[in-house]
C-alpha positions in Angstrom: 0.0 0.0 0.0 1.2 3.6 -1.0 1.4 5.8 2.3 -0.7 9.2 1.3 0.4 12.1 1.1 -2.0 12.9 4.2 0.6 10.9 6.5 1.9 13.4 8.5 6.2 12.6 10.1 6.5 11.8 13.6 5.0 14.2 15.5 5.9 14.4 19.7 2.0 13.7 21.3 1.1 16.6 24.0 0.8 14.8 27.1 -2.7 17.2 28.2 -4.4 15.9 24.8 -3.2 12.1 25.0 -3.0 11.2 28.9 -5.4 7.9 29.0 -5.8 7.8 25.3 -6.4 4.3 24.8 -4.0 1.9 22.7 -6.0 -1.1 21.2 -3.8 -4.1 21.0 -4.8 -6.6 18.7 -3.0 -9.3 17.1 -3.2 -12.8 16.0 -0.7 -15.4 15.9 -0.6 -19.2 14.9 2.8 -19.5 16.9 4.6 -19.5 20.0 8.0 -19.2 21.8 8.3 -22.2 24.3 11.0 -22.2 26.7 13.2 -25.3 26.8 14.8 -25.7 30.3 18.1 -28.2 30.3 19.0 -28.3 34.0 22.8 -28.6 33.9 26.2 -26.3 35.0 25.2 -23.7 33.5 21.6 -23.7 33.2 20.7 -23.7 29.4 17.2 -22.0 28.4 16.3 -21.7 24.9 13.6 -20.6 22.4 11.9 -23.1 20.2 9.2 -21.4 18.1 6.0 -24.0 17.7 2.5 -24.3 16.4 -0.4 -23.8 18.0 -3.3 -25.9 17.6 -5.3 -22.8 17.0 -4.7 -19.1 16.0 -4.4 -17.0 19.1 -6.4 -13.4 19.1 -4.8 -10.8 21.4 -7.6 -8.2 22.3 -7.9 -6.1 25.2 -9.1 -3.2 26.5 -6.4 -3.1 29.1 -5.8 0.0 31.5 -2.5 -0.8 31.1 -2.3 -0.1 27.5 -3.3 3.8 27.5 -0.6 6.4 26.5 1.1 8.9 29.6 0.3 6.7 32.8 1.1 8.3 36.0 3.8 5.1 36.6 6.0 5.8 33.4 9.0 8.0 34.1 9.7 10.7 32.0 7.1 8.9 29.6 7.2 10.5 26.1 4.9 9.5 23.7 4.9 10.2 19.4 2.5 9.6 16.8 2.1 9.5 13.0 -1.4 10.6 11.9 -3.2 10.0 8.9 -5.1 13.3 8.5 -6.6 14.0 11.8 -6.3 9.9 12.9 -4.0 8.9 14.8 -2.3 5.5 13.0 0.6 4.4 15.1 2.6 5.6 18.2 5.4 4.3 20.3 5.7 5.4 24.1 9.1 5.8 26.0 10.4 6.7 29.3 13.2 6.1 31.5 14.2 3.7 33.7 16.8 4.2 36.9 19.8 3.0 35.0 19.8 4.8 32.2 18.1 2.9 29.8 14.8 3.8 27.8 12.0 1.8 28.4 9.8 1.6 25.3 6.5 1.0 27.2 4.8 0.0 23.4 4.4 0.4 19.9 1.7 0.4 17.7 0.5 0.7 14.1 -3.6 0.8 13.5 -3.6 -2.8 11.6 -5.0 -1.3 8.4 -1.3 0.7 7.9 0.7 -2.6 8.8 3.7 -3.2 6.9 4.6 0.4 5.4 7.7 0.6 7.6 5.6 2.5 10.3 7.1 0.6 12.9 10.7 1.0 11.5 10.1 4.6 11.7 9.0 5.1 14.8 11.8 2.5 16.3 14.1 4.6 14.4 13.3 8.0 16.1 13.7 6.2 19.6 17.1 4.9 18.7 18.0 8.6 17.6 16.9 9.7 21.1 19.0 7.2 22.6 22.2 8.4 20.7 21.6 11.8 21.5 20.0 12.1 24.9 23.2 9.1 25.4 21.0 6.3 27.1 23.1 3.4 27.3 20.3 1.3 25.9 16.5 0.7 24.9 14.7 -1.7 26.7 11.3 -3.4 25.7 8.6 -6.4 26.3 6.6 -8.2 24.4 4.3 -11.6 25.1 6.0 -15.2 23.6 2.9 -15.3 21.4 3.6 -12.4 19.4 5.3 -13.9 17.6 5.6 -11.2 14.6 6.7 -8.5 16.6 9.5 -11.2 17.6 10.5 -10.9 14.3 10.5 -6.9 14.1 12.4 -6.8 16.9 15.1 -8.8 15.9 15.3 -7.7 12.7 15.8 -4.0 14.6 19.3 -5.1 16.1 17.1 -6.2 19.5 18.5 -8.9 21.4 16.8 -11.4 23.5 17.4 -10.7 27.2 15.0 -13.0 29.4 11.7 -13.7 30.3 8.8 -13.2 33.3 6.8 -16.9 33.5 4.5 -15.3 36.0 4.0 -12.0 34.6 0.2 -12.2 33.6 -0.7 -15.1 35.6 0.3 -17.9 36.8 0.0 -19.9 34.7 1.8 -17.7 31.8 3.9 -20.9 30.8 0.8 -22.7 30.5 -1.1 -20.3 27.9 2.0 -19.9 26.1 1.9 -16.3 26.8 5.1 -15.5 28.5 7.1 -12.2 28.9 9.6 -11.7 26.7 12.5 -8.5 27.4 14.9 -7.5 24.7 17.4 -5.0 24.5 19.0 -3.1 21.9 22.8 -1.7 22.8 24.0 1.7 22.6 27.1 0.6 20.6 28.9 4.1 21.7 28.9 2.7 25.4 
């Protein structure tokens, strides 16, 4: 899809019109991460991405998915609009040891895959380098899976996981915390 010409650059959200505004969530997702465990000197954990025996929809209306919450640091939230709609935004804010936290990203699914995610990712990792955080810091769910990918594929690595994050039975529902990290090189 061709972006329009009504796609407006990344634009810094004001934190009096966006506080609360609501970030729908949605995904879907045939696959998962499972964790492997092999008990041993050292421990060895590692990632094996499997079916599912049916497609997983992530949809909520979470409180916790709203732009400027009182509990972010610092938060800093930007936006690319199509016209007057706002079409995808990525939330940051600091954490105590000099790291950015991005607290999410999203692009409305009907703008999917026209590098709207690359962008946005790319104006944070410009912050970092000149605001000289040491490194960006992020989470996602083992079941999303495709944002996985776009992490990776950003220079994000893998840096461990919460099993009881959402519940507890996170390893259960295949739905586990995922952190990765990307490095400020310069450090």
């Amino acid at each position: 899809m061709q972006l329009s010409p009504s796609i407006s650059n990344i634009e810094l959200l004001d934190e009096k019109v966006f506080k609360n505004y609501p970030i729908p969530i949605i995904y879907d997702s045939d696959e998962y991460y499972d964790l492997i465990f092999e008990k041993g000197d050292p421990l060895k954990i590692e990632l094996k991405l499997k079916k599912r025996s049916q497609t997983y929809h992530h949809q909520k209306d979470d409180p916790s998915e709203r732009l400027y919450q009182d509990w972010l640091t610092k938060a800093r939230a930007f936006g690319i609009f199509d016209k007057d709609k706002l079409i995808g935004a990525i939330e940051v804010g600091d954490d105590y040891s000099g790291r950015l936290v991005v607290n999410l990203l999203w692009i409305d699914p009907a703008y999917r895959h026209n590098k709207l995610a690359t962008a946005l990712m790319d104006h944070i990792k410009k912050i970092m380098f000149e605001e000289h955080y040491r490194a960006i810091i992020l989470e996602t769910q083992s079941c999303n899976t495709k944002a996985i990918a776009f992490y990776l594929k950003q220079g994000f690595q893998f840096a461990g996981f919460d099993n009881s994050c959402y519940s507890n039975q996170d390893l259960k529902r295949h739905e586990v915390r995922f952190n990765f990290v990307y490095f400020n090189p310069k450090f």
